[in-house]
N, C-alpha and C positions, 0 to 999 in steps of 0.2 A: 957061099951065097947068104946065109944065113948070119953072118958076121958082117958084109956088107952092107943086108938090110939093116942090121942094130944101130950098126955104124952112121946109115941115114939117115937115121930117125936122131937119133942123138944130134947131128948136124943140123938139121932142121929146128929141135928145141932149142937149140944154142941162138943160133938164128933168131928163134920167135922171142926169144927172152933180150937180147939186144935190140930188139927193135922198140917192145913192153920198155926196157929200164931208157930208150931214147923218148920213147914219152911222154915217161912219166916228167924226166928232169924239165921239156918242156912246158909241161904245165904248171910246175912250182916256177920256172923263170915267168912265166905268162901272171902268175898271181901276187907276187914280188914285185913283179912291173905295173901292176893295175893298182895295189896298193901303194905304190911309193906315188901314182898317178890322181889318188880320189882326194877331193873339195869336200869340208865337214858341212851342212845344212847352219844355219843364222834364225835361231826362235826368235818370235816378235810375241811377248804377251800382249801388246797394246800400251796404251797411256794410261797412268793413275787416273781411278774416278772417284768422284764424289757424290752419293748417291743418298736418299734421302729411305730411312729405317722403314722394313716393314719391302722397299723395293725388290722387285726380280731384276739382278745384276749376272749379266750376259760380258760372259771374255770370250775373246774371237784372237784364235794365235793363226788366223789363216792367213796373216803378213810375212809368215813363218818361208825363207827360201832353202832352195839348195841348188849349188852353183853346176852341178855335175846333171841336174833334172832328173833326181831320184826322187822318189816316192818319201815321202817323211808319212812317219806316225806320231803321234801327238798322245804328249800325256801330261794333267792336269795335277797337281796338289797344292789343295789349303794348309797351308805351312802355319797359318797362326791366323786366329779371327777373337775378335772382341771379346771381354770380358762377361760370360754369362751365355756366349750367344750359340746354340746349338744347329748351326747353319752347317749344311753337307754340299757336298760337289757330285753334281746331274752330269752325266754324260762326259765322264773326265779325260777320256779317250777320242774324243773327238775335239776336232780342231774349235768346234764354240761348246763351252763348258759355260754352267750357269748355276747359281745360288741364291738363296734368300738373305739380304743383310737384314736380321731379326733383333739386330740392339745396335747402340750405336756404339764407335768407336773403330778400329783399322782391321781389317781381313788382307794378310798376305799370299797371294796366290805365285807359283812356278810353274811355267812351261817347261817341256822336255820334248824339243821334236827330235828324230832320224833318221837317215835316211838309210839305214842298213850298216851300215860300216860306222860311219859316224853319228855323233848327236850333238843340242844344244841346248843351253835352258836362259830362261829370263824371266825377272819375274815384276808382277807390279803387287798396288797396293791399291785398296779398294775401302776409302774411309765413309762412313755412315752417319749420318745425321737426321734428325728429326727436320721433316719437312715444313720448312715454312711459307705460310699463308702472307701470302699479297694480295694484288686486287684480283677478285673474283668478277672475270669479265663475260664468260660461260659458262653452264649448266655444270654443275660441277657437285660431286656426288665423294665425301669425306669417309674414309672405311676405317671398321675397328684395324688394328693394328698388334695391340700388344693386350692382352688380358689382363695382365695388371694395370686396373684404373689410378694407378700412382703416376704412372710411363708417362710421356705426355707421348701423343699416336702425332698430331699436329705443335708448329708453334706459332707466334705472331708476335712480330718485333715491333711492328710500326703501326699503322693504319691500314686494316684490309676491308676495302670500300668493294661490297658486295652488289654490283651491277648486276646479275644476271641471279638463277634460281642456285641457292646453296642448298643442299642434301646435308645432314650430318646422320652419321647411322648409329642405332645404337652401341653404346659401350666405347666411343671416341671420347678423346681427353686434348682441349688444347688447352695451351698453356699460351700465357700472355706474359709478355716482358714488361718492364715499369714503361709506363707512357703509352701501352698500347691497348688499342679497341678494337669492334668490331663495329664498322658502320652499316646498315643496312641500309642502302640509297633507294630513292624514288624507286627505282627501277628494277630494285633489286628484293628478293626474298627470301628469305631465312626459314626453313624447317629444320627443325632440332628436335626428331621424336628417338627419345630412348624409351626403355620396355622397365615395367617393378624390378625385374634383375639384373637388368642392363643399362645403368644410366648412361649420358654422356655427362662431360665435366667440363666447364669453362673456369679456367682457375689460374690466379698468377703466379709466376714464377718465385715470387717472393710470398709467401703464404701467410703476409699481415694485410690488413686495413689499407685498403691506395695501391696494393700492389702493380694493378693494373686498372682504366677508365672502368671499362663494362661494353656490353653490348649495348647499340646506341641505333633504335630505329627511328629512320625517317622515312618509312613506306607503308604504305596501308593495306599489302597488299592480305587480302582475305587469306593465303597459306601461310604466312607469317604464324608461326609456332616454333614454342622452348616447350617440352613436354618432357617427364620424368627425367629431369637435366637438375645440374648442379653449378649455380653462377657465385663464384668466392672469390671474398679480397678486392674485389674493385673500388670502385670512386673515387678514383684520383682523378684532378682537374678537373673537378666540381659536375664531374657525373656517378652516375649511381652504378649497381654491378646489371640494372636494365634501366635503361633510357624510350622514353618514348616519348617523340616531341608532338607538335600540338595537332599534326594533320595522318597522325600516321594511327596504326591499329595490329595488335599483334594478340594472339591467345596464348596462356599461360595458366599451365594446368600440370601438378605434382612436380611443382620444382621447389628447389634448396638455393634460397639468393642470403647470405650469411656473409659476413664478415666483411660488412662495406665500410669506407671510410665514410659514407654519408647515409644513403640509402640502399636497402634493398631493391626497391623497384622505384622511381620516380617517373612521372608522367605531367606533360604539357596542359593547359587545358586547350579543350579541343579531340585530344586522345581518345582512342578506341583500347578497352579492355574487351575482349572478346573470350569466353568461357573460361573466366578466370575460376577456376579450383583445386581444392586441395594442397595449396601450396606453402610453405615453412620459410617464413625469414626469422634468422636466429643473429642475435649480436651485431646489426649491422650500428652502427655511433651515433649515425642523428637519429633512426628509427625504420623501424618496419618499409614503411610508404612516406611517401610525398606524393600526393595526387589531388585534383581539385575538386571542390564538391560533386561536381558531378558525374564522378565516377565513383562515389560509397556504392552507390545499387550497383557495379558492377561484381564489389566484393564477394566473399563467399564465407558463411561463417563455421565451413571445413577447415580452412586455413587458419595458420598458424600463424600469428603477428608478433607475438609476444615473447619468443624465443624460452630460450630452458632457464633464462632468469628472472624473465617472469617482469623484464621491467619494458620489452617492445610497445612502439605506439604507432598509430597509423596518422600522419600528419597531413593535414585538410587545408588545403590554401581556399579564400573565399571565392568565388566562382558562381556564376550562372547555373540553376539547376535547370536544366528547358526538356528532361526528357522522364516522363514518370517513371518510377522507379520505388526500389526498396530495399534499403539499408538493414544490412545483417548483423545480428548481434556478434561483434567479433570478440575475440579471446587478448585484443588489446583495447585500450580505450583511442578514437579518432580525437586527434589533439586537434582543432579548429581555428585557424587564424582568419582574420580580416571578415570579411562581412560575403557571406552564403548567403543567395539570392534566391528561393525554392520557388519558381516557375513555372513549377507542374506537380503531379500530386506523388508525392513521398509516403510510403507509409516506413514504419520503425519498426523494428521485430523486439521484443522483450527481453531485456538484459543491456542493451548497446548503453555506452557508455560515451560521450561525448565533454570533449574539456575544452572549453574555452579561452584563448591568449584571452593578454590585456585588451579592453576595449572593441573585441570583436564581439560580434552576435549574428543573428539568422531573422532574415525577411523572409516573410512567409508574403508571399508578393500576388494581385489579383491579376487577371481575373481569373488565370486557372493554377495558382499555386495552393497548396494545400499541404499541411503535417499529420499526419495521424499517426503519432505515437504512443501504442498502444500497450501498454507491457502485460503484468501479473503482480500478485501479491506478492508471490514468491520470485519474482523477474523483474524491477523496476525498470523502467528506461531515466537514466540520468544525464541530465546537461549542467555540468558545474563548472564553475575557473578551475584554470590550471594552480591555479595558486585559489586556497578554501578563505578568501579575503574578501568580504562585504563589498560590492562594487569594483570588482576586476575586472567584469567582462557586463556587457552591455545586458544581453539577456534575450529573447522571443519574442520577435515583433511582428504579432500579424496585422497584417495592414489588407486583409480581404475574409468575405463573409460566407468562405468555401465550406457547404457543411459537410464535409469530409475531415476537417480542424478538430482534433482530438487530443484530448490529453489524460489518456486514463493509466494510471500507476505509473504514475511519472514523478520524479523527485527533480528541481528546478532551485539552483543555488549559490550564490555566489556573484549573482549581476544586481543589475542599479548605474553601471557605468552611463557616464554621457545622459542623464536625465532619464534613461529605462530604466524597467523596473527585469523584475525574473522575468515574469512574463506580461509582453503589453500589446494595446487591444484598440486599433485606433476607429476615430470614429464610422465606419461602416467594417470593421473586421467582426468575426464572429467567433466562438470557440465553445466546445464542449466541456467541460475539465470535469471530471472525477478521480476520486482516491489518488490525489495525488499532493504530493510536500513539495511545498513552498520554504527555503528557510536561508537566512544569513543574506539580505540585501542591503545596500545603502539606501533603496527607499522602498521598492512594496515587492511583494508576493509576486502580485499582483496587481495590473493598474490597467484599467479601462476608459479610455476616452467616451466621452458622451458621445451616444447615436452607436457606442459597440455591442455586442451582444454577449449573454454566456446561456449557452444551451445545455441542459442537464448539468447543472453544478451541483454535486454530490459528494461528501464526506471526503473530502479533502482537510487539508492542516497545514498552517501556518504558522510557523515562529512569528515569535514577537518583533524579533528584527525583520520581518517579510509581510508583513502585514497586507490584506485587499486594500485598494483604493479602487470605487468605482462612483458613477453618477447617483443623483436617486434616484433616478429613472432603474436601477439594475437591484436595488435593494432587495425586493422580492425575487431575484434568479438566486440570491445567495439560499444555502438551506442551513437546517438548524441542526443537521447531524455533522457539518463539518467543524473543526475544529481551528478557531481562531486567536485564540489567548497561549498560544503555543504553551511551551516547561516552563516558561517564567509566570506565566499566569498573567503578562503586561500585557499581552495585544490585543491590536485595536482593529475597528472595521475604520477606513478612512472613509466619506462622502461627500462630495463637493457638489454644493448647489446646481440642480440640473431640472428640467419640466418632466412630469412624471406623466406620462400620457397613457401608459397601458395599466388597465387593473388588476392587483396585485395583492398580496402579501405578504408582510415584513417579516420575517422571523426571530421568532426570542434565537440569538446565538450567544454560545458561550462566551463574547468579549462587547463593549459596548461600540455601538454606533456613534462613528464621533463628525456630526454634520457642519458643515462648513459652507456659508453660505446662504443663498434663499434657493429651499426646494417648492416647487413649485409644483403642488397637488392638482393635476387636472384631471385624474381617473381616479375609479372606486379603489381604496387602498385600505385594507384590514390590518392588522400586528398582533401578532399573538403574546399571550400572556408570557412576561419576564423579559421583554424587551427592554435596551435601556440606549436612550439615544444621549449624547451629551451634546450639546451645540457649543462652537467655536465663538469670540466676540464678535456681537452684532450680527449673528445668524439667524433666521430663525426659517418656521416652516409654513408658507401660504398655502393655504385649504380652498381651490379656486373654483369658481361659478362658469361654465353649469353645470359638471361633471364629475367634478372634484369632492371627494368624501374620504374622511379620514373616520375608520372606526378602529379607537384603540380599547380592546375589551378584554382584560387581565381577570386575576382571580384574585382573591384575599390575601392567599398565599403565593401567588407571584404576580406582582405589579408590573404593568409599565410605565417605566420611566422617561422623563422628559427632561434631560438635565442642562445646565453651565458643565463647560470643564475645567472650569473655576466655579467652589462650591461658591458665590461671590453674590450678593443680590444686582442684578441689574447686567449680568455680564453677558447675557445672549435675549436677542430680541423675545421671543416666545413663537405658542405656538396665534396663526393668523387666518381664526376663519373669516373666508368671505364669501361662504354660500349655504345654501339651507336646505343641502342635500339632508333628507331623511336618513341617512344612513353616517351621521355625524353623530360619534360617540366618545366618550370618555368614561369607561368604564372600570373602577381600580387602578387609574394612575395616579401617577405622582410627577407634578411639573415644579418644578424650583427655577432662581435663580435667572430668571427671565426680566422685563422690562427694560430692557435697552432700547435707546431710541423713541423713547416717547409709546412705545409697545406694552404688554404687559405676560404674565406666564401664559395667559391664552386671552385671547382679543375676539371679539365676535365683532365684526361690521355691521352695518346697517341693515343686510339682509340678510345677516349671515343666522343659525340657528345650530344647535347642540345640543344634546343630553348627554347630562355630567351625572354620574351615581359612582359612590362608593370611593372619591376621591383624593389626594392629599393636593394641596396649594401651600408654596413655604417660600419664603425667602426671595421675594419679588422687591422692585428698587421702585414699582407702581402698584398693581394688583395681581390679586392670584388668578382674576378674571376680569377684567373688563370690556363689560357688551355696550355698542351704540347705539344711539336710540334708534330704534327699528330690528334690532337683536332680537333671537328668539333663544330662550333656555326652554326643552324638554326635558322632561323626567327626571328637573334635579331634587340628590335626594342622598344621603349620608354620605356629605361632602366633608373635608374637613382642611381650615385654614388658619395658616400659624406663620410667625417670624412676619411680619410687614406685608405679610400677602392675602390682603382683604379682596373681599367682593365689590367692584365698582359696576351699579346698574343703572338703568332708567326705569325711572317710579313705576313703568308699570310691571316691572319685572320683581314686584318687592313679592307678590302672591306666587310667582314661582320658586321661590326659597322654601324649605324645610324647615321646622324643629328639629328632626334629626341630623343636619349638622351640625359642623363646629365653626361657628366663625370668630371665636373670641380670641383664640389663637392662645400667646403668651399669657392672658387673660386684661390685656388692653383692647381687643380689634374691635371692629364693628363692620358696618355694613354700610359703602357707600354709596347714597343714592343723588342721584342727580335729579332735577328737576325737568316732568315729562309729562306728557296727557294718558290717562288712564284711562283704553274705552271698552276696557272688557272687565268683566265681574270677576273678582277676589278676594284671599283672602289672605291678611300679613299674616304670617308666622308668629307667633314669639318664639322668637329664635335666642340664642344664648351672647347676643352680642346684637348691640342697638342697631337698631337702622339711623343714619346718620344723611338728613336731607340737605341737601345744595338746591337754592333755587324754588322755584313755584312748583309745587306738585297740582295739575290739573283733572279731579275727578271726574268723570263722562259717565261711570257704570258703578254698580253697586258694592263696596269697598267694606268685607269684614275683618276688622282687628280680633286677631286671637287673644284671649285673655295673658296677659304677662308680658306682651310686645310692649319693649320702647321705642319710641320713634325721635330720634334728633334731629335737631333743627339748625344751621348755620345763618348768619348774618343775613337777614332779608329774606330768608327761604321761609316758606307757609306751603300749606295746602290749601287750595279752594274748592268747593266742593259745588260745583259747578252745574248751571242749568245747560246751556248750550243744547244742541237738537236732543242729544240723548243725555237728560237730567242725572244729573249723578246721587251717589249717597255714598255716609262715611257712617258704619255701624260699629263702635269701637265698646263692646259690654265684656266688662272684665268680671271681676270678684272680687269681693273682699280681701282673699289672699291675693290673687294675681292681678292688680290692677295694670291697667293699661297706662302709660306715661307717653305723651307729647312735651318733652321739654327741651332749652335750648343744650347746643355742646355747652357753652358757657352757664354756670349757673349763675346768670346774674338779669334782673332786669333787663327788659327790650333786645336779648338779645338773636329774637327773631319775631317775625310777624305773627304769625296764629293760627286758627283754624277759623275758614273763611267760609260758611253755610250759605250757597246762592241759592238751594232747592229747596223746596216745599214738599218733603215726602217725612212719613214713618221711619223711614230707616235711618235719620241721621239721627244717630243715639251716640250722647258720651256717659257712660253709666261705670260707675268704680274705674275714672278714667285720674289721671293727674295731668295737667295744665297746666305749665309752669314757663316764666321767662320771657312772655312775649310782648306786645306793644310796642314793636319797633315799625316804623313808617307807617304811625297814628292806629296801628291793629290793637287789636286784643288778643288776650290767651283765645277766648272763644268769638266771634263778631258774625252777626248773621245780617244779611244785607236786607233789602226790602220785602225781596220775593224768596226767604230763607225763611228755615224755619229747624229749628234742634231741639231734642228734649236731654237736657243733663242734669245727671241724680249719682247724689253719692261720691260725687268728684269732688277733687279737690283742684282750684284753681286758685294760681298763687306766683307773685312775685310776675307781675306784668306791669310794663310801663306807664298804661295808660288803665284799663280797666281787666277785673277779668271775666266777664261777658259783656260785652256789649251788641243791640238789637234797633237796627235800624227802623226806622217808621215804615211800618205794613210788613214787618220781622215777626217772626213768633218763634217763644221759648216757653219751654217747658221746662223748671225744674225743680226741683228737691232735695233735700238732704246733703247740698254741698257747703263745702266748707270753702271759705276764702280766706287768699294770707298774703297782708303785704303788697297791696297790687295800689300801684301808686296814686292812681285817680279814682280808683273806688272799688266796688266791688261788680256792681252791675250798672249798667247805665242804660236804661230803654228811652229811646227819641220816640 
């Protein structure tokens, strides 16, 4: 039994193991047969892309099949990526994998799908480029990209016309290919704010001068901002590396515009600058700016114009100024072309420097244009040519009486062009000028139209080549601390005939007054001592009635002068009073070289009146004074007259002559008197030089000759000593030294009429008298009429034609102890 069971059991395993090894062969035939049966899976990486640097690039291998509808798995590797570029593969196991293309240039990427038995791979290529900007037609927001600001993050090939709002953020860098800009359209606006560590960079490809246009706005819009940005290399096709045309308006503040081929910033007029500071143009060819006057005030004088050569300049086209404002002393000089129109009121900050083109200058325009440029000692404000040549550029013309017009520490040089002067002043303009040089013009300093003004003129200075020219009406606004005779010691005050209507005071200045013209004195006019005026030919100066007074009152030791500018007798009319203002003086002058025109060094009219004391008279081509009859002389009195410039008066002005002057002159002169009615009481001089009579002298009042006076006589000239309402008398008591002498110029026989006694009084005395010459038109040396009467003792008459006393019937004479000599018809003859 027990051998059975073993035996069973054994049969049974036998059994179970044949059935196990039918199985098993089973199942190797089943997987032999599946395998020679299964389809491999087909990867699809996708299409090559082209993807712009800085992009998230997305592969998708979900095109990926298998033909058998097996499950694939998917596997991703960057087999090779650009040069530099540290770009990894996100989620590489799944069917969309993704990377960052971080530089530019090719990233090779392989797929590997499976589907369990089999697999496949395929691979593409993924190239990177810096994205370029076209037209910006939506709000569109530019992001840094690469931290090195070398990279360029953006590029622009062409023209990217900015329709809508552009963002640039900081630390962006685009790059501009030759010929290409950035236009800002009407519509369109441009923010460019980078941060002090973050610029953005606008810069061309090519990294000279013209590489690329510039940014070019034509939108006004108030966001319109470049802020801590950097604009290089632009202005090619005659734009700048910023453009702003004439309607548009942008803010510009801590930016770098360098290396243009024209300008750094150029601007339309019309243009809005809007918080322009802090900004650096370095090396741009034609300069810093191009912008029109009316945009200086918008400058800042943070900013940097001048670049690290130190030779940038801010260039000023001429322009409309219509919005007040204030021009900053910038770190270049504003080069200034064409003609600057100031329409509203300007002031100037201390130090600015302005250069003038050829033939350009600045109106200073009414009714509300105004300058006030005002600098410091240590700060001048200057406007010179561009070129340092006498009459290159026009010069300051104001043409309104804004008193806001200031010129204080101002230096002005180089104009004269076109008939202006530095600075000119026309007839209703007005201006302040102190401490300020004037020098190097082709005609003045300064030049003022009659009816201009100068308010506060003070200690200024004038080259010789820049000389004042102004009215006489302005003489007295000049002062005497300025300096006029510049380094050469040659200049001049110029003054052209003009009505002087306000009262005043001339100033002694350091160079002479050189008057041109008739000025015409109609207000109270003083000169202080050391004045020297010189008059041009046939000038002279009228002293007019009723308001008109001229008091020139000098010291001993500084005269005022009254000259020719030609030391020349006769070469300028003189001076012409014609009024008898009490306050007509000549006191310690010196007038030469006068009488032109039938005038003389000083002329008094018929009503006109003077006091001369202390004076010189030289070198007249008539007299050194000649008054008309109705003249008044006061207070004359140590005068002195020399070279042909005699005293011409009317007889009754012989008692206002002195002994203490000089009228002898070279030691020929005399005293010329004309023939006039006497009706107020006097007394002759003896003076050092004869009185020389023209004419009838008519005595009315009581007439004493000082002992040692001679009186001469011309052809037919006498004195009558005349009864008329108020009887006259001729008291002529000499000395035995100083006799008194009546005789002719000529010493000869008749060659004047006599002394003619009509009165009947005591006082007609000829006593140590000389007599001599007369009897010409039937007189005698002495002849007293009917109702006459003279007592003569001690004289000498002598050498008369006809007698020398002769005593009409109902005449009476008195006399004694004279001597007679030579008198043709006798000695005394009483009818």
């Amino acid at each position: 039994m027990k051998k059975s069971l073993l035996y069973g059991v054994q049969v049974a395993l036998i059994a179970i193991g044949l059935v196990a090894c039918n199985q098993l062969d089973q199942i190797t035939n089943t997987e032999e047969q599946n395998q020679q049966q299964n389809t491999a899976p087909t990867a699809v990486a996708g299409s090559d892309q082209s993807v712009s640097i800085g992009d998230t690039v997305t592969v998708n291998g979900s095109a990926s099949t298998d033909a058998d509808g097996d499950t694939l798995t998917y596997q991703w590797t960057l087999q090779s990526k650009a040069s530099g570029s540290s770009a990894s593969l996100h989620d590489a196991n799944k069917a969309k994998a993704w990377f960052v293309a971080d530089v530019s240039g090719t990233y090779t990427l392989q797929l590997k799908v499976s589907d369990g038995t089999d697999n496949d791979t395929d691979d593409l290529t993924v190239t990177a480029e810096v994205q370029t900007l076209g037209d910006i037609n939506e709000n569109t927001t530019l992001h840094n990209i690469f931290d090195d600001p070398t990279q360029a993050d953006y590029v622009v090939t062409g023209v990217s016309n900015v329709n809508a709002v552009l963002t640039i953020e900081p630390g962006v860098t685009i790059e501009f290919g030759a010929g290409a800009r950035m236009d800002v359209e009407s519509s369109g606006t441009l923010t460019a704010v980078g941060t002090e560590t973050d610029s953005i960079f606008f810069i061309g490809a090519n990294e000279s001068p013209g590489g690329w246009d510039g940014i070019n706005f034509i939108s006004n819009k108030v966001a319109n901002k470049i802020s801590y940005a950097a604009v290089l290399y632009g202005g090619a096709d005659s734009y700048a590396n910023v453009y702003v045309d004439y309607q548009s308006g942008v803010t510009l503040s801590h930016i770098r515009s360098d290396f243009s081929a024209t300008y750094g910033l150029e601007a339309d007029d019309g243009a809005v600058l809007r918080d322009f500071a802090e900004n650096s143009f370095n090396a741009n060819t034609k300069g810093a700016l191009n912008i029109p006057g009316n945009l200086i005030g918008s400058l800042d004088a943070l900013s940097s114009y001048k670049g690290t050569s130190g030779q940038g300049t801010i260039a000023v086209y001429g322009s409309d100024v219509d919005v007040a404002q204030t021009w900053p002393a910038a770190d270049a000089p504003y080069i200034m072309d064409g003609v600057t129109n100031v329409n509203a009121a300007v002031s100037v900050k201390p130090g600015a420097i302005f250069k003038f083109t050829q033939s350009s200058r600045m109106d200073i325009e009414g009714p509300d244009g105004s300058l006030a440029a005002v600098g410091t000692a240590d700060s001048l404000i200057q406007f010179l040519g561009t070129q340092a040549t006498a009459g290159y550029w026009d010069g300051l013309n104001f043409l309104d009486n804004n008193l806001a017009n200031e010129l204080t520490y101002v230096k002005v040089s180089h104009g004269g062009a076109d008939s202006y002067a530095n600075v000119s002043l026309n007839y209703v303009a007005g201006v302040k000028i102190t401490h300020s040089q004037f020098t190097v013009s082709s005609t003045y300093g300064l030049d003022v139209d009659d009816g201009g003004q100068l308010r506060e003129f003070a200690e200024n200075t004038f080259e010789a080549d820049a000389g004042v020219r102004v009215p006489g009406n302005l003489i007295g606004s000049l002062d005497a601390l300025s300096s006029y005779k510049g380094t050469s010691g040659q200049g001049t005050i110029a003054v052209y005939g003009s009505d002087v209507d306000v009262a005043q005071t001339w100033p002694a200045a350091d160079a002479p007054y050189i008057m041109d013209g008739v000025t015409n004195v109609n207000a109270a006019v003083s000169v202080k001592p050391g004045a020297i005026f010189k008059f041009t030919q046939s000038s002279r100066m009228d002293i007019e009635e009723p308001d008109g007074s001229l008091a020139a009152v000098g010291t001993a030791d500084s005269l005022i002068q009254f000259l020719g500018t030609q030391a020349t007798a006769g070469y300028w009319d003189g001076l012409n009073f014609l009024d008898n203002n009490l306050a007509n003086e000549l006191t310690y002058v010196k007038v030469s070289h006068g009488g032109m025109d039938s005038y003389a060094n000083v002329l008094l009219n018929y009503v006109a009146g003077v006091k001369i004391t202390h004076s010189q008279f030289t070198m007249s081509s008539t007299y050194g004074i000649d008054v008309d009859s109705g003249g008044e002389l006061r207070g004359f009195a140590n005068n002195t007259f020399a070279e042909n410039a005699i005293v011409h008066i009317p007889a009754y002005l012989m008692g206002s002559l002195d002994e203490a002057s000089s009228y002898i002159g070279n030691g020929t002169g005399y005293i010329a008197v004309y023939g006039d009615d006497i009706n107020a009481d006097q007394t002759w001089p003896a003076t050092d030089a004869p009185f020389r009579v023209d004419g009838i002298v008519n005595i009315y009042a009581d007439v004493v000759v000082a002992p040692g006076a001679t009186v001469q006589f011309s052809a037919s000239a006498r004195v009558d000593i005349d009864s008329g309402t108020n009887g006259g008398s001729l008291k002529a008591v000499g000395t035995s030294i100083d006799s008194i002498k009546f005789v002719g110029v000529n010493d000869v026989q008749g060659s004047w009429d006599g002394l003619y006694f009509m009165t009947n009084t005591p006082n007609n005395q000829l006593q140590y008298c000389v007599v001599a010459n007369a009897g010409y038109d039937s007189y005698a040396d002495v002849a007293v009429n009917y109702t006459g009467s003279v007592s003569v003792t001690n004289s000498t008459l002598r050498d008369s034609k006809t007698y020398g006393i002769e005593v009409d019937s109902g005449g009476s004479l008195t006399q004694s102890g004279n001597t007679f000599i030579n008198n043709l018809l006798g000695d005394v003859m009483l009818h």
